[in-house]
C-alpha positions in Angstrom: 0.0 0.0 0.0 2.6 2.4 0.9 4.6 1.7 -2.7 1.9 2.3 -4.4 1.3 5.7 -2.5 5.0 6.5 -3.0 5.1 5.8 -6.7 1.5 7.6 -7.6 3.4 10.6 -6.4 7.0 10.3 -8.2 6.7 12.8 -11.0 7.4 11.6 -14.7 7.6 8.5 -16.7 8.7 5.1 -15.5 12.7 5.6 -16.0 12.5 8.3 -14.0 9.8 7.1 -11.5 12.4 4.5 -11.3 15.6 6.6 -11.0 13.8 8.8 -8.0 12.9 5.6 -6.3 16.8 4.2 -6.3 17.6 7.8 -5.0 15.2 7.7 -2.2 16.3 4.6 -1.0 20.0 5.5 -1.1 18.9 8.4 0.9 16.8 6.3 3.5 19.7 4.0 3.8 22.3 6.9 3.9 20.3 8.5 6.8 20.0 5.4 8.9 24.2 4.8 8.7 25.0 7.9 9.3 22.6 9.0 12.2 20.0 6.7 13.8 22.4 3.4 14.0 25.1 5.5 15.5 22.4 7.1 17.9 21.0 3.7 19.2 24.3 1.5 19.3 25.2 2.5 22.6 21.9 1.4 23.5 21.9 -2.4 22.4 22.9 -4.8 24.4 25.4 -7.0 21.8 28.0 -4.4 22.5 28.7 -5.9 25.9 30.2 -8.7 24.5 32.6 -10.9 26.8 34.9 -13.7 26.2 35.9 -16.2 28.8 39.5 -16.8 29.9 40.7 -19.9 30.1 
């Protein structure tokens, strides 16, 4: 449902419905490695990681 949403409302024909799409994605993706990961990995617990001695 959402898809369909997002690409009634990409302007132009498919190649660039489809170019604006690839864009938007690489911008989702670029936000979330760059901000919200860093923001909430001090926050998870697998970085408390420990290894036994022995």
């Amino acid at each position: 449902m959402m898809y369909g949403w997002l690409w009634r409302h990409l302007p132009g024909p498919v190649p660039v419905r489809v170019l604006l799409a690839a864009v938007l994605v690489a911008a989702v993706l670029a936000a979330c490695f760059l901000w919200v990961y860093p923001a909430i990995a001090p926050f998870m617990p697998f970085n408390e990681t420990t290894v036994g001695e022995g």
